[in-house]
N, C-alpha and C positions, 0 to 999 in steps of 0.2 A: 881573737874572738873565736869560740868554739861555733861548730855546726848548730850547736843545741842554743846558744844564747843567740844565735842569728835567727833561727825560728821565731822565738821570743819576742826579739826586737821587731822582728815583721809582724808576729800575732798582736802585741800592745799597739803596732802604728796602723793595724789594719780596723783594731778595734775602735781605736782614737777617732781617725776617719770616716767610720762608718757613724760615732755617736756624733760627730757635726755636722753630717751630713742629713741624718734622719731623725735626731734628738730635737725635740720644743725648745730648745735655750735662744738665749740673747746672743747677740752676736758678739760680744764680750763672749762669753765659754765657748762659742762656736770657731772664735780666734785663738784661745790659749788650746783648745785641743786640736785644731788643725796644726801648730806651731810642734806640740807633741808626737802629731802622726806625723810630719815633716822632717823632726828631728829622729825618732827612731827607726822609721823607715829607712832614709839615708846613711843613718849607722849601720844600719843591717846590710846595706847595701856596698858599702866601702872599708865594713869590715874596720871603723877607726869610727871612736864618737866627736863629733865635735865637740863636747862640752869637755872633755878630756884635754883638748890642746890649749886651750888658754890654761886651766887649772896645773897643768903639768909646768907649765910657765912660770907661774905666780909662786908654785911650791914646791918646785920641781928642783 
């Protein structure tokens, strides 16, 4: 993963969190984008997606 898409994945999971955080929604979309800023955050962080390592598995 480059520098530039690490930014990325930190700015969507920054964004993600902020819109569950201070967004009017149900707690349904308040879950799928916390699960979002969870998931890209941590990619951006470990530099490896996790939705990659099963997929690479199945088809790999």
């Amino acid at each position: 993963m480059s520098d530039t898409e690490q930014k990325i994945r930190f700015a969507i999971g920054s964004a993600a969190a902020a819109a569950a955080i201070f967004a009017p929604l149900n707690y349904k979309w308040k879950g799928v984008l916390t699960a979002v800023a969870a998931d890209t955050i941590l990619s951006g962080i470990y530099r490896k997606s996790p939705i990659m390592r099963p997929m690479m598995k199945m088809f790999g």
